[in-house]
C-alpha positions as CSV (number, residue, x, y, z in Angstrom):
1,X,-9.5,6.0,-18.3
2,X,-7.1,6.5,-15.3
3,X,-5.0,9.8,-15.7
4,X,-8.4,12.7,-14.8
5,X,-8.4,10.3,-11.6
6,X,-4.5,10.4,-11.2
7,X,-5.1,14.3,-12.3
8,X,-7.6,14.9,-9.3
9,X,-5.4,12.9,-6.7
10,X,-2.3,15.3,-7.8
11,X,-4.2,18.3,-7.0
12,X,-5.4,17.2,-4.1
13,X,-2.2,16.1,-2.6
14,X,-0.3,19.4,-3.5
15,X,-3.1,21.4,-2.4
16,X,-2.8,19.7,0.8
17,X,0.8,19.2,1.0
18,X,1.0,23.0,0.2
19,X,-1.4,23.9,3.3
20,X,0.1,21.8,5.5
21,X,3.6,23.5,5.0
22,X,1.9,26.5,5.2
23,X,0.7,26.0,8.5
24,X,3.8,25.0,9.9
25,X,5.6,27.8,8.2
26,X,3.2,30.4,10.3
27,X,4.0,28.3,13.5
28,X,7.9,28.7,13.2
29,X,7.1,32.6,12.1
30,X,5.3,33.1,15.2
31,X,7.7,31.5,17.3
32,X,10.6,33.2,15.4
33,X,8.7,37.2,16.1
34,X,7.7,35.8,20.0
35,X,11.4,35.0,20.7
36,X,12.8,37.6,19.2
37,X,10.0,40.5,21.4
38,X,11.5,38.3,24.5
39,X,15.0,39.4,23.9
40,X,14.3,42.9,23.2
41,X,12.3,43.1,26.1
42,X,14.9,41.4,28.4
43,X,18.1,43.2,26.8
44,X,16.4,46.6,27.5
45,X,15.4,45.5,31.0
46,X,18.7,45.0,31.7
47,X,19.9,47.8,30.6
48,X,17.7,49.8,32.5
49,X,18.8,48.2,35.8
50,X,22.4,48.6,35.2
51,X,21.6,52.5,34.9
52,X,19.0,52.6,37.7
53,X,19.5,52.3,41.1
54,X,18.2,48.8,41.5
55,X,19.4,45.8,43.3
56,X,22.4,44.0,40.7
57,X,20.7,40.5,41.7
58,X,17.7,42.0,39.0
59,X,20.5,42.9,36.5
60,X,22.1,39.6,36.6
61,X,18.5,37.6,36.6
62,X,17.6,39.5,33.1
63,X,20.8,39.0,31.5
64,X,20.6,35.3,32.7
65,X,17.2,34.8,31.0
66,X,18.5,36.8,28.2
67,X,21.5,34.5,27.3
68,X,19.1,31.7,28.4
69,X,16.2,32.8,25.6
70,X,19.3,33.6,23.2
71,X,20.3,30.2,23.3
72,X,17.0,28.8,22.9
73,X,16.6,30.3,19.5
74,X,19.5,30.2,18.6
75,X,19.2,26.3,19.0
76,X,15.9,26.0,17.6
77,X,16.4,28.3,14.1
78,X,12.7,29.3,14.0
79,X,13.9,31.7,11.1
80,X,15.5,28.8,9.1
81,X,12.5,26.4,9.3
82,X,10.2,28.9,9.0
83,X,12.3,29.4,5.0
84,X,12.3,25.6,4.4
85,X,8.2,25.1,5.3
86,X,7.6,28.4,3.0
87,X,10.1,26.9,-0.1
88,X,8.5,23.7,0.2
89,X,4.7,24.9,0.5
90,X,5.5,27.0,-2.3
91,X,7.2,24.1,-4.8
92,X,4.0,22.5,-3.8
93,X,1.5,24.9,-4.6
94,X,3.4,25.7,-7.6
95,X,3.2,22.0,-9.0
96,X,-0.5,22.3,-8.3
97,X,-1.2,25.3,-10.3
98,X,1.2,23.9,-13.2
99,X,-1.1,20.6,-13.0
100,X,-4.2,23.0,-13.7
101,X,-2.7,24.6,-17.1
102,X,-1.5,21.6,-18.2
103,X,-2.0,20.5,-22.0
104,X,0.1,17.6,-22.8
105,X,0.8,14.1,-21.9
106,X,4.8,15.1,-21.5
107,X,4.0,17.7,-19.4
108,X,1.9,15.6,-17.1
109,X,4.6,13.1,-16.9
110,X,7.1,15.8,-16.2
111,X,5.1,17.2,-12.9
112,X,5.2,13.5,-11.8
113,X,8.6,13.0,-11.7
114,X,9.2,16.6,-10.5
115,X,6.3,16.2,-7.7
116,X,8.5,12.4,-6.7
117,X,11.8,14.8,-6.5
118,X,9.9,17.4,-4.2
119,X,8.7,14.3,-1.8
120,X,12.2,13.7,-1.2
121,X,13.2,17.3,-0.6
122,X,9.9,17.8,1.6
123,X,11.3,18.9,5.3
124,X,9.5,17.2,8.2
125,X,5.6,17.6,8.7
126,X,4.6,17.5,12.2
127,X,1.1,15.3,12.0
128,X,-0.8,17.5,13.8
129,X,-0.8,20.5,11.1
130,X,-1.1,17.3,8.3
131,X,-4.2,17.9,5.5
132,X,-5.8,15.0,5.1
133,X,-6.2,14.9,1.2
134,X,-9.0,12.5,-0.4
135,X,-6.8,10.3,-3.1
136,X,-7.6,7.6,-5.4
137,X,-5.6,6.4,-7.4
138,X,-5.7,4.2,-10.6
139,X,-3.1,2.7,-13.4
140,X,-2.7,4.5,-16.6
141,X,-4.3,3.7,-19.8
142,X,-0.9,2.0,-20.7
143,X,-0.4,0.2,-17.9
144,X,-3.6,-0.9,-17.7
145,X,-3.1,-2.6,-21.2
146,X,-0.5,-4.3,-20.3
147,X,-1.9,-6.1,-17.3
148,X,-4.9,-6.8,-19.2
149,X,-2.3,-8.7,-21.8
150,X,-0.7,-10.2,-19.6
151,X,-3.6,-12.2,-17.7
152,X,-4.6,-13.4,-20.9
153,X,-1.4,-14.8,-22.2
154,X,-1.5,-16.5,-18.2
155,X,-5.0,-17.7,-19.1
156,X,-4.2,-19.2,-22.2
157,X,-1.1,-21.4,-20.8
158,X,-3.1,-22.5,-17.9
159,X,-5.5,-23.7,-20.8
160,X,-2.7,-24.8,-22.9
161,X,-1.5,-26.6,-19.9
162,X,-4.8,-28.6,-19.1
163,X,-5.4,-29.8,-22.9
164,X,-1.5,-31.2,-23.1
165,X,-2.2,-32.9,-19.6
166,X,-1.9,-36.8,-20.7
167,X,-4.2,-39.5,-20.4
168,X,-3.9,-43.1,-19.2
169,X,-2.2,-45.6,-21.5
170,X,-3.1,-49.0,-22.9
171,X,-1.6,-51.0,-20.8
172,X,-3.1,-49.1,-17.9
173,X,-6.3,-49.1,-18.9
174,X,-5.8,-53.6,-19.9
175,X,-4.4,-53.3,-16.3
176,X,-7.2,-51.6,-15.1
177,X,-9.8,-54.1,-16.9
178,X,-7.9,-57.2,-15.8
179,X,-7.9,-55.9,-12.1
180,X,-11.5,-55.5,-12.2
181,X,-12.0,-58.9,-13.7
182,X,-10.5,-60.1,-11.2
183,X,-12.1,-58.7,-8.9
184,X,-15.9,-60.1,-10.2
185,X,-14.8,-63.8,-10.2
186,X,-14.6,-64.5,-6.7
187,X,-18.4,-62.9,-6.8
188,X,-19.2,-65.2,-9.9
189,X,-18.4,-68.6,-7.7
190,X,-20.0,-67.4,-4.8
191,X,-23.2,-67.0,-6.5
192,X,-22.8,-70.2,-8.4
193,X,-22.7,-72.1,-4.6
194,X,-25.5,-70.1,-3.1
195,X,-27.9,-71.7,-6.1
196,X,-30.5,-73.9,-4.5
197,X,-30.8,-77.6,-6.3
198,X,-33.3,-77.6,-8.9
199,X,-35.8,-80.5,-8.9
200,X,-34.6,-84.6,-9.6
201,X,-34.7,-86.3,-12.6
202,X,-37.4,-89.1,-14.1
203,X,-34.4,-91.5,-14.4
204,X,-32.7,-90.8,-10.8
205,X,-35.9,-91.7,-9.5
206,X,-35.9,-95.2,-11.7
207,X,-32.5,-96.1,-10.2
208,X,-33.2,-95.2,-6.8
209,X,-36.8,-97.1,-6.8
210,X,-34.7,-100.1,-9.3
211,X,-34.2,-103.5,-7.0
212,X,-31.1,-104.2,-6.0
């Protein structure tokens, strides 16, 4: 369900991560072999104007920019990082290839951890020589079982939860009713004065018409 997706994205990153390192790897070689022609040039410039007749300003300029391209790479280690980008394009490209032969479930879970262990080993990646790698990831068939159990217990208490809710009382509800009653009174007067006078009886006519 999730682990040929999480199986893809592994490849792709160590194929990338691999490249990448490889790229910077070349960059430090280059400068390492460009540095180290400038020296040999220099030192046997020097040399040769100590033994020719040439002005000693010459001699002391090449042995200044000598010292001065010595200390450069000196500083810089070129050698040294171009190691640590070849190791760690290597471990990577190693984890990839392991990835490909693998057969069981430990040994998938085993290039995992060692691919997290390699992350925190990884030297520094400039961003200009980074791979972009297309990576999509998605939970395990385990995991994905859990969170699938888990939302439905949460369903089922919200549920629980609604159905426990109480109701009004009786005496709120007789509270209720009496309120309303009381409420439809005042109406029941009003409507009994707004009634017009119906028409006069045969014997208030006798005593009205009835000598006094």
């Amino acid at each position: 369900m999730g682990m040929k997706e999480n199986w893809e994205s592994f490849i792709a990153m160590t194929r990338a991560k691999a490249e990448s390192h490889g790229r910077v790897s070349q960059y430090w070689d280059t400068v390492h072999n460009t540095l180290n022609l400038v020296l040999i040039f220099l030192s046997a410039g020097t040399t040769l104007c100590t033994l020719l007749p040439v002005h000693h300003y010459v001699a002391a300029a090449l042995g200044a920019t000598t010292t001065l391209v010595s200390a450069v790479s000196g500083f810089l280690a070129p050698s040294g990082r171009r190691q640590l980008q070849m190791e760690s394009s290597k471990g990577f490209r190693s984890l990839m290839l392991r990835m490909v032969r693998c057969e069981t479930e430990r040994e998938y879970e085993a290039l995992w951890k060692e691919y997290n262990k390699e992350l925190l080993s990884e030297p520094f990646l400039p961003k200009k020589y980074k791979v972009p790698a297309d990576t999509n990831f998605t939970m395990s068939p385990e995991f994905t079982l859990v969170v699938a159990q888990k939302e439905s217990e949460l369903a089922e208490g919200l549920e629980s939860c609604v159905l426990e809710q109480p109701g009004p009382s009786d005496s709120e509800k007789d509270e209720k009713a009496g309120t309303l009653a009381n409420h439809q009174e005042p109406n029941l007067a009003d409507e009994d004065d707004d009634e017009e006078p119906g028409p006069m009886k045969t014997d208030d006519i006798e005593l009205l018409l009835r000598p006094s």
